[in-house]
N, C-alpha and C positions, 0 to 999 in steps of 0.2 A: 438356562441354556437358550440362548436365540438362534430360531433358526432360520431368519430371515437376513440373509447376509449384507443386503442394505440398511438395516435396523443395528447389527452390529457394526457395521464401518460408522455412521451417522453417530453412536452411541461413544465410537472410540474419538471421533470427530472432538464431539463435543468434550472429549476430557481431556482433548488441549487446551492450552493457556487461552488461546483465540475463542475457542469456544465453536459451539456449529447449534445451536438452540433449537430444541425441534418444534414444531407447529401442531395445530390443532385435525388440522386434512392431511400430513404427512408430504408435505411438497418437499421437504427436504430428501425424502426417499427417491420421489421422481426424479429429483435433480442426480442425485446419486446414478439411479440404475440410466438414466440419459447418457453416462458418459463410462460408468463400470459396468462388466460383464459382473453374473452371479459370482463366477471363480475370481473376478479378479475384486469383487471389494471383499469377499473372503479370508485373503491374501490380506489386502491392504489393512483389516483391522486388528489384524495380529501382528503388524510392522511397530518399531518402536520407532519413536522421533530420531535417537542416535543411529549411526549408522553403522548395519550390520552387512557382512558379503553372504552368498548366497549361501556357501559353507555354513556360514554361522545360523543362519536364517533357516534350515535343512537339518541341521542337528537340533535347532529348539522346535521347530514345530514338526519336522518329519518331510520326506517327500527325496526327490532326486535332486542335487543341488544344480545339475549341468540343464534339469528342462525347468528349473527354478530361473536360473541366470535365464534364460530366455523370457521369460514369461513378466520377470521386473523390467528389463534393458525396453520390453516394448511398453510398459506401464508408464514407464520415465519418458519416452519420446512419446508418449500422450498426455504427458504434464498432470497424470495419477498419483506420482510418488515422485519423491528427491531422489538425485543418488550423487557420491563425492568421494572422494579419496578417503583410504584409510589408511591402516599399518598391516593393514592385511591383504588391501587389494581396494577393486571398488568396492563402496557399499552404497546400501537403500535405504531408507528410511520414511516414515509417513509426513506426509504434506499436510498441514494444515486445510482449511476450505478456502478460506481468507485469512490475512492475503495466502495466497498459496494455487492449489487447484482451480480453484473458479477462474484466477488471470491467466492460467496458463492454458484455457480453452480458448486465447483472444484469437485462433485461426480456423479454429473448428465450432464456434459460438453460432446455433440456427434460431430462427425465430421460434420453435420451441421452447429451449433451454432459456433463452428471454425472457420467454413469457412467465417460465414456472421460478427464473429467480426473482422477475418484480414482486411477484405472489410473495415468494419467501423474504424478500427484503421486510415487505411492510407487515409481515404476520411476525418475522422474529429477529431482522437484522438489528434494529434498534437495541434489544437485549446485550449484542454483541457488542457493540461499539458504546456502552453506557459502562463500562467496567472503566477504571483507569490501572496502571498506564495503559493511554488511548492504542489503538493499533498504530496510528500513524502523527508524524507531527509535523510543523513548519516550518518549512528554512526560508529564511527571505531572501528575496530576489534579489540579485548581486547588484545591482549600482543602486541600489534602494538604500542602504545602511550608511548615517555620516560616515567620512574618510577618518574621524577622530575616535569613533568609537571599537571599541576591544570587539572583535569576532573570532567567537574559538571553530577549530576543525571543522566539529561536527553542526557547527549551525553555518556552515556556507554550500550553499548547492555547489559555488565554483570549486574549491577545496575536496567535494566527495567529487567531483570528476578529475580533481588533477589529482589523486589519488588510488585512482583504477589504471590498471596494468592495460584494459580491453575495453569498451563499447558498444554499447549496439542501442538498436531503438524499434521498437513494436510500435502499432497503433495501441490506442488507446483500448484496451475491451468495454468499460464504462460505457463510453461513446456508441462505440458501436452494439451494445445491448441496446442501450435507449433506441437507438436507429430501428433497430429490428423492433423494436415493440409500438413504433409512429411516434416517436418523440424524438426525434434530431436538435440538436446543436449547430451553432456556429461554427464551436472551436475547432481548432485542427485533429486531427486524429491524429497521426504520427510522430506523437510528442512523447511515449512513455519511454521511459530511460531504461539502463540495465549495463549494470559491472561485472567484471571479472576481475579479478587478482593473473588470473594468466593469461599471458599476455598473446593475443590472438584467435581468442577462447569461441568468439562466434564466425570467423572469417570462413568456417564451412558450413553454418548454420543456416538448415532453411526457413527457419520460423522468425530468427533477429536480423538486421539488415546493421551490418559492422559499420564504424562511425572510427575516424580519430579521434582523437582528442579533442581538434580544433574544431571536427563537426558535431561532437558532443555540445562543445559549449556553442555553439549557431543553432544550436539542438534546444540549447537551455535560455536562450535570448529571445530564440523564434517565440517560444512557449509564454515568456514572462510579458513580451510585446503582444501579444494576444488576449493578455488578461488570464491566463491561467493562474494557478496555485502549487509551489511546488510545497510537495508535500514528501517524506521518508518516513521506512519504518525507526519505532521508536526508542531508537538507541543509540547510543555515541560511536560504537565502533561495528566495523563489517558490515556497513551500508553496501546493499548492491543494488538498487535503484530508484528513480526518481519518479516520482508519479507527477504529472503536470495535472492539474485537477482543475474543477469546476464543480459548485453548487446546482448547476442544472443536470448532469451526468455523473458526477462522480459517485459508488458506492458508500463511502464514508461523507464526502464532503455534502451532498445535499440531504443528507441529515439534520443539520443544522436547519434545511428550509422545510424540508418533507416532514417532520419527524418533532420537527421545534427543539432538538438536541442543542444546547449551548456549546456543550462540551465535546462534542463526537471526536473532536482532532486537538493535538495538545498545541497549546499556540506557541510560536517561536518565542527567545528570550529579547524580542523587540515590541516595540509600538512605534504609532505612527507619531509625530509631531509637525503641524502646522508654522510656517514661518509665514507670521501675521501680517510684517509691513511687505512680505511680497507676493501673497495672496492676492489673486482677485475675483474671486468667489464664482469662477467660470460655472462650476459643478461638473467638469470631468473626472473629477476622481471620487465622485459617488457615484457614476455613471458604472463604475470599473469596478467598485468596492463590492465584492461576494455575499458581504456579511452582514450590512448595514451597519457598519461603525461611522461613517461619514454623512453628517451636514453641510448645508451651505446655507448662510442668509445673507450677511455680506461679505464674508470669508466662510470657510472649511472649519467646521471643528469634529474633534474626535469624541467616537463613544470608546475607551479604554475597555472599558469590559469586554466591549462586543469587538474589538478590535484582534484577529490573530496573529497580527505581526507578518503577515507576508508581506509587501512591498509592491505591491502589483497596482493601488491607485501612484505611487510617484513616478511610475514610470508613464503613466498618463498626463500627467501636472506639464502644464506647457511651457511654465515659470521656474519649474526648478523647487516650487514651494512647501513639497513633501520631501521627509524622511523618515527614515526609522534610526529610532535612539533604544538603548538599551532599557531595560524596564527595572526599575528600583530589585535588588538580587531576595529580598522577601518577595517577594513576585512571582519569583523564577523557581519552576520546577524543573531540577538537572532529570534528562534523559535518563535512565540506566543505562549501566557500562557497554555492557554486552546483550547480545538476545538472551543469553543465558538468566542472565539480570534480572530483562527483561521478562521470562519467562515464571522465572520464579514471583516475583511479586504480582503478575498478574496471576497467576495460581492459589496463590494467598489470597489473594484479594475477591478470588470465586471458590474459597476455600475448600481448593484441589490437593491430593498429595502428587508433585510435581513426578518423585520417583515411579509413580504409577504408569507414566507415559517414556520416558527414557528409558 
């Protein structure tokens, strides 16, 4: 029996697919009780990931279901818990940490809660993000991929935006963590994406700032002209949004520099390739490149390995002289279908029983 209600939320944390890894000083509790009340991660570790309405939630655990619906409706507008439609009504369900709860403090994030997640990045984030499938993967940057090459659905950023019924866009939380902890960036903040299926879905929302269509993708141009990394969770269908990322802020993405991680993020089904006779070895798209897959001595040549197929040095190339081509299909590891998919093989693969958390 625990009776420390951050020790059990942190415990049920981690017996999702995502994982929540604990640490050696308990930072992951601080970060907990930072942002839940005793009552409320109490609650939350007895939530299952599927979604239940407060009926149902009040008959398995007990309590009053009318001062229950209150007690989730304000959990979910502090981005503690999920909630969505069901066949019964709304329902709630448990958030993951990452992605999940940790982004969804990007309006209420103090130099505190900074300080105690860089602690917890570099004591246990690494654990999380070394599992595959990775949390997040690569879509390459839309006029980066030859006009001749096949791009399915779920590898186009353009495609998952002309695909959402709604729009909107946060800052970055990444960014603004590092910020609060004396580590700033260049890049823009206001570049994190976010879908809806209904359509309309943030146009009262005070946390998302509504976007069309057309300023989604100005949204997704601004981002890939700056050198970011669009980055999605990692599955082919039910994308709902687009992280514009960077190696110097990103959670997952400067992994790869922080952390020496090769693998933290699954690389798109592209590489880059060099067009030789119209090279001329400026070295701007090393300049741009996150990863160090690119030289120059008297042209550009690639490191394929180290390469993850985003697209973001050609849109640097002054010539025209970068692209991305599809990568031989032994290469290619397919996304899973669904988060469901998703879920379960990463469960396996932390040799979880997945039913334990549903």
């Amino acid at each position: 029996m625990i009776n420390n209600p951050y020790k059990a939320l942190a415990e049920r944390l981690d017996a999702l697919p995502n994982g929540f890894p604990p640490t050696e000083d308990g930072v992951e509790l601080r970060l907990l009780a930072h942002i839940f009340t005793p009552e409320e991660a109490a609650l939350a570790a007895q939530l299952r990931w599927t979604l239940e309405t407060p009926n149902q939630i009040a008959a398995r655990l007990g309590g009053d279901a009318a001062a229950l619906r209150k007690q989730l409706k304000d959990m979910v507008r502090r981005g503690l818990i999920k909630a969505g439609r069901t066949d019964g009504g709304l329902g709630y369900g448990l958030l993951p940490f990452a992605v999940g709860i940790y982004e969804m403090q990007v309006n209420t994030i103090d130099a505190e809660f900074a300080r105690m997640f860089e602690d917890y990045y570099h004591q246990a984030f690494g654990k999380m993000t070394s599992i595959a499938p990775q949390l997040h993967r690569v879509v390459p940057v839309e006029q980066s991929v030859r006009v001749d090459m096949e791009v399915r659905p779920f590898e186009s950023a353009a495609d998952i935006v002309a695909q959402a019924k709604a729009w909107g866009v946060t800052d970055c939380l990444c960014r603004k963590q590092q910020a609060l902890i004396g580590q700033p960036c260049e890049h823009p903040i206001d570049v994190c994406m976010i879908f809806s299926e209904t359509p309309g879905a943030f146009d009262q929302s005070t946390t998302v700032r509504a976007l069309t269509q057309e300023g989604a993708m100005a949204t997704l141009h601004r981002a890939a002209e700056a050198g970011l990394v669009h980055s999605v969770s990692n599955n082919q269908q039910g994308t709902w949004y687009i992280c514009n990322c960077c190696t110097c802020a990103c959670g997952i993405l400067r992994g790869i520099v922080d952390l020496g991680m090769a693998n933290v993020v699954a690389r798109s089904a592209f590489v880059n390739q060099v067009d030789e006779d119209a090279c001329i070895g400026c070295g701007a798209c090393v300049e741009k490149c996150q990863f160090g897959a690119l030289t120059v001595d008297s042209i550009a040549h690639v490191d394929e390995m180290r390469c993850v197929g985003c697209g973001v040095c050609t849109v640097a190339c002054p010539v025209g002289a970068l692209s991305m081509v599809r990568r031989p299909e032994e290469e290619v590891m397919p996304p899973p279908v669904t988060e469901r998919d998703w879920m379960a093989e990463r469960a396996a693969a932390r040799g979880l029983d997945l039913n334990d958390v549903l």
